[in-house]
LOMILO-333122 format. One record per atom (N, C-alpha, C, CB): residue in three letters; x, y, z. Coordinates in steps of 0.001 Angstrom, whole numbers, plus 500000, padded with zeros to 6 digits. Each point is the difference from the previous one (the first is absolute). Glycine has a CB too. Layout:
! residues N
AlaXYZ/...
END
This chain:
! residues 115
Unk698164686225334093/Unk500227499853501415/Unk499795501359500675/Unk501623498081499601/Unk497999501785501686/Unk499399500864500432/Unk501060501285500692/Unk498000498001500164/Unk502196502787500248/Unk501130500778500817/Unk499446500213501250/Unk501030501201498147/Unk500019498139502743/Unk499169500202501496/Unk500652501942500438/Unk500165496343501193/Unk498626503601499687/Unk500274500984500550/Unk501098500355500872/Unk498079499799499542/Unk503190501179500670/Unk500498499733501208/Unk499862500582501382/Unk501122499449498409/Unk498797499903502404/Unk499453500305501374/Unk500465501838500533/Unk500349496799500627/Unk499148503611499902/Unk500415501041500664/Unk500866500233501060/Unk498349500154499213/Unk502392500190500685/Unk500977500188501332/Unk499363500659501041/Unk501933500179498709/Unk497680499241502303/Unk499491499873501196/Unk500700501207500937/Unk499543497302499542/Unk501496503057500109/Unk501363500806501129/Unk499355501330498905/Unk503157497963500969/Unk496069501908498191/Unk499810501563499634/Unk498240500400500213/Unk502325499874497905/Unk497440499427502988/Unk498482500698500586/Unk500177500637500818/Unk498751498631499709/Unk500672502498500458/Unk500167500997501337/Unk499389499296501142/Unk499824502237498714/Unk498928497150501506/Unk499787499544500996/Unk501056498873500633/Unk497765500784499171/Unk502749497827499888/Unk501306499413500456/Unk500595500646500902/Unk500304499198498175/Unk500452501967501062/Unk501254500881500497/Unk499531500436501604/Unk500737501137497252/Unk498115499359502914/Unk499772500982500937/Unk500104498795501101/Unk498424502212498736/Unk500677496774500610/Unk499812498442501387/Unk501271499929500434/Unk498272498151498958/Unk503025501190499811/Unk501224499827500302/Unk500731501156501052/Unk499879498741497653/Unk499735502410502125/Unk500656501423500934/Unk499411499516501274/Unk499960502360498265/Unk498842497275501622/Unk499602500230501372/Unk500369498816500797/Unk498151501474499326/Unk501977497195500307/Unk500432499070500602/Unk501645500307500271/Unk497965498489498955/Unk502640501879499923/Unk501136500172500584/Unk500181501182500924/Unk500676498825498143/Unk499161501847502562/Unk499544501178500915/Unk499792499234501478/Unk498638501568497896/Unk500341497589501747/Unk500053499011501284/Unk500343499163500679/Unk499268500492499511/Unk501740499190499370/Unk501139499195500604/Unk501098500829500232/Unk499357498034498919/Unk501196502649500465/Unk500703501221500398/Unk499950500379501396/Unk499570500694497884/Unk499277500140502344/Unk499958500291501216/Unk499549499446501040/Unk500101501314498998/Unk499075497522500265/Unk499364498980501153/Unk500545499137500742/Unk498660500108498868/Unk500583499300501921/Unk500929498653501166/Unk500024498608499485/Unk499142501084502190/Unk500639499159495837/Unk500370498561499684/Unk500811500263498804/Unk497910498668500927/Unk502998500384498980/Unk500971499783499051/Unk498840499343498576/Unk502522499442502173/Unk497843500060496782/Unk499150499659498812/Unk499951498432500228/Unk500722502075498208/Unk500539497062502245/Unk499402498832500362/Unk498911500215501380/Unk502323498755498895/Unk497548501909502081/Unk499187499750501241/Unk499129500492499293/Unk501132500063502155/Unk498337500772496974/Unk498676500153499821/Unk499744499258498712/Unk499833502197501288/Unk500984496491498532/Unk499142499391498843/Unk499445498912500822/Unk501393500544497729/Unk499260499086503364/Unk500091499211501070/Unk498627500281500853/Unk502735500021499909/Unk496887501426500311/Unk498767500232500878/Unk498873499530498673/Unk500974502387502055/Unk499372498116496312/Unk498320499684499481/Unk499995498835499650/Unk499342501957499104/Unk501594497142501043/Unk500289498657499431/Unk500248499398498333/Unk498676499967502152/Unk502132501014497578/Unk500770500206498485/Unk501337499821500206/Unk498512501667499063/Unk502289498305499794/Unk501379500317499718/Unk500620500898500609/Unk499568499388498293/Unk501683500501501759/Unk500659501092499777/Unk499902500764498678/Unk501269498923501554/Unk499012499740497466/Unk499915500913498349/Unk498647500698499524/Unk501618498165499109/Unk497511501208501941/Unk498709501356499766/Unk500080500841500010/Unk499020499477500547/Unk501235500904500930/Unk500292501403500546/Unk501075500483498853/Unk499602499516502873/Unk501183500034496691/Unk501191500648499349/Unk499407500628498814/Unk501801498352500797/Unk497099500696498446/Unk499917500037498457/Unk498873501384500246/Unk500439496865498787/Unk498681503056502887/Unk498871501209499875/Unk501064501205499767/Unk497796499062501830/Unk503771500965499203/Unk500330501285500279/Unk501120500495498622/Unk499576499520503026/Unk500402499447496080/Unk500544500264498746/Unk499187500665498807/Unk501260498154500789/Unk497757501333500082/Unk498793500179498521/Unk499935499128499060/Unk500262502051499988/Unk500177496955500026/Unk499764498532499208/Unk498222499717500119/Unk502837498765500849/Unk496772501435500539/Unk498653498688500243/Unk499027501601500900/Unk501648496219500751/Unk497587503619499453/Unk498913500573501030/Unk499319499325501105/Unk499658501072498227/Unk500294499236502449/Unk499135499055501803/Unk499064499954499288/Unk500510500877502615/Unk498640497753497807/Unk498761499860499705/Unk499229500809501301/Unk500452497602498475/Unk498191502690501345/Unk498994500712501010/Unk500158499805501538/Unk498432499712498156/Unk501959498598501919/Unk500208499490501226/Unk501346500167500337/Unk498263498532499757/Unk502596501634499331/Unk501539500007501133/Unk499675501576499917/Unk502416497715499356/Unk497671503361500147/Unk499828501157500211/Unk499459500437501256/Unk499943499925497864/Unk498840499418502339/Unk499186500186501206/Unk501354499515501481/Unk496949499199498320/Unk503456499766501330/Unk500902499378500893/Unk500842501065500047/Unk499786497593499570/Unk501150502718500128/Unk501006500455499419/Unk499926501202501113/Unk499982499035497230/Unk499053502114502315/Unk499257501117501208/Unk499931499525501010/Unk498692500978498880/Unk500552497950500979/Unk500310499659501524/Unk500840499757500970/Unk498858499612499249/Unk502377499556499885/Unk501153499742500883/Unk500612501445500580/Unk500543497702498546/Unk499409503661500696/Unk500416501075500206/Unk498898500768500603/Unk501648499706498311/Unk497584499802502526/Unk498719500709500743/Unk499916501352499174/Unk500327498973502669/Unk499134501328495563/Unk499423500856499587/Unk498978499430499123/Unk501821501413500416/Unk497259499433499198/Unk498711499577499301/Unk500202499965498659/Unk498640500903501593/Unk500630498563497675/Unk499735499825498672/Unk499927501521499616/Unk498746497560500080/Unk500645503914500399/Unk500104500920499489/Unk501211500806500360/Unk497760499663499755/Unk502779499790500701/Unk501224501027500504/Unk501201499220498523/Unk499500500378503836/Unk500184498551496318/Unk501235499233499100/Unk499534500676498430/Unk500363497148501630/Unk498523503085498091/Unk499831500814499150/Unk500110501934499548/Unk498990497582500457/Unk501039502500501083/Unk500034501517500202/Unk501283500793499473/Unk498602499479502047/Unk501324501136496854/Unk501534500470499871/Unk500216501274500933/Unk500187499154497412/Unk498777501263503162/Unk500477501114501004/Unk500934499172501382/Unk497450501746499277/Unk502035497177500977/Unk500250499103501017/Unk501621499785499982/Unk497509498858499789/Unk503264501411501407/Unk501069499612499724/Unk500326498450500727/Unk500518502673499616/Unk500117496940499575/Unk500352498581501241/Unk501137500507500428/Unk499168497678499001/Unk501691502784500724/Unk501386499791501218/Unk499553500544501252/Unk502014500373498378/Unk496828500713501276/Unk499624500903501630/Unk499253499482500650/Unk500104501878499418/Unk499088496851499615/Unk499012499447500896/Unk500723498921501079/Unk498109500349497992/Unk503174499047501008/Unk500421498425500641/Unk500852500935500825/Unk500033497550498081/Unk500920503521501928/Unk501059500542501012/Unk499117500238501585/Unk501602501439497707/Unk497269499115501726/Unk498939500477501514/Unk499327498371500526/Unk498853503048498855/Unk500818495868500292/Unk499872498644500933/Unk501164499664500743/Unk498538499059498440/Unk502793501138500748/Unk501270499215500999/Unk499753500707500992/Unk501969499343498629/Unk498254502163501680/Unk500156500160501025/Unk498484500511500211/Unk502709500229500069/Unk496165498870500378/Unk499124499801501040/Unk500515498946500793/Unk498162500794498771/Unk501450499212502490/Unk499784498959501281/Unk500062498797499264/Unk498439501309501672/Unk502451497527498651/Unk499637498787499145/Unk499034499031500807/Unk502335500153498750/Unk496857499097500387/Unk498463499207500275/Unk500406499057499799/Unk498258501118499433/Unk500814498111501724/Unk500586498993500008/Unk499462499045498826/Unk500469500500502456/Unk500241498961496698/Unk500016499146498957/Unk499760498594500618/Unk501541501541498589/Unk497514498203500498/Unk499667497665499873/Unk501197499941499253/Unk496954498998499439/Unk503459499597501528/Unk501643499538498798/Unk498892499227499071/Unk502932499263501788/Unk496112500181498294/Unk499231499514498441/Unk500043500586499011/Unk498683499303500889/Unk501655500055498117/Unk499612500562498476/Unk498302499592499754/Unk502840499495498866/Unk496700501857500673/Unk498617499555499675/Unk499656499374498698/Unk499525501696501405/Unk499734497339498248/Unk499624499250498963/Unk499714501169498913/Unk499044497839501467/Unk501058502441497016/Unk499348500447499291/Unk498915500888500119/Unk500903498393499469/Unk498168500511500925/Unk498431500217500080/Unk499955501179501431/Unk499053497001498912/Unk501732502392502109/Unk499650500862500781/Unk501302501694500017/Unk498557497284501417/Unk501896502538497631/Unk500485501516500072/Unk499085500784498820/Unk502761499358500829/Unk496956499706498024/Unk498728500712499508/Unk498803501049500696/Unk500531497930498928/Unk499006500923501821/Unk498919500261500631/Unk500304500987500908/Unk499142497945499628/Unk502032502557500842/Unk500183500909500822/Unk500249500730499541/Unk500312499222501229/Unk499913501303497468/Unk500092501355499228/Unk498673500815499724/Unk501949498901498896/Unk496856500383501816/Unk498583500844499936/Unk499618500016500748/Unk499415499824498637/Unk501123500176502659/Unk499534500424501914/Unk500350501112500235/Unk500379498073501112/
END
C-alpha cells in the first residue's frame, strides 16, 4: 500500500502570510468590517476569515475585488513599501464622494479594476 503524501500547511507559505497581513490591514484600517467586505465580493464571511487566518488564499478575481473595495491597486496591495494605514487614514479624511447606494455585480467591479 501506497503512503500518501501529507499536504502542506498552507499558513507556512510566505506569500499566504503576506496576502493574509495585507487583507487584514484593510480591514483594520479600512471602512469595512470582514463580513461587509465578504458581502461587497459576494463570499462568506468564513472566507474572508479563512484568507485573514491563512487557512485559504483569494482567488485572482476576489483579490482584484478586494483592492477595489479599498480604492488601491493590485500593485500597491503588493507593494511592501506601500503602506495601507497611510493610504486608507488620507482617503477618510478626503472630501466624501458621492457614493451609488448599488452594489455592483461581480463582473462589473472586475471590470472596473482596469479603467
Amino acid at each position: 500500500m501506497a503512503k500518501e503524501k501529507e499536504k502542506p500547511d498552507i499558513r507556512d507559505d510566505i506569500t499566504v502570510k503576506f496576502i493574509s497581513r495585507r487583507v487584514s490591514d484593510l480591514i483594520k484600517y479600512g471602512d469595512f468590517s470582514a463580513r461587509q467586505l465578504s458581502e461587497k465580493i459576494g463570499r462568506s464571511k468564513n472566507y474572508i476569515t479563512n484568507i485573514i487566518g491563512g487557512w485559504s488564499s483569494p482567488s485572482i478575481t476576489d483579490l482584484l475585488l478586494i483592492c477595489k473595495c479599498f480604492e488601491i491597486s493590485p500593485k500597491d496591495f503588493f507593494d511592501i513599501e506601500f503602506s495601507i494605514k497611510k493610504a486608507l487614514f488620507a482617503k477618510k479624511n478626503e472630501p466624501a464622494a458621492k457614493k451609488s447606494p448599488n452594489k455592483p455585480s461581480q463582473r462589473e467591479a472586475f471590470d472596473g479594476c482596469f479603467q
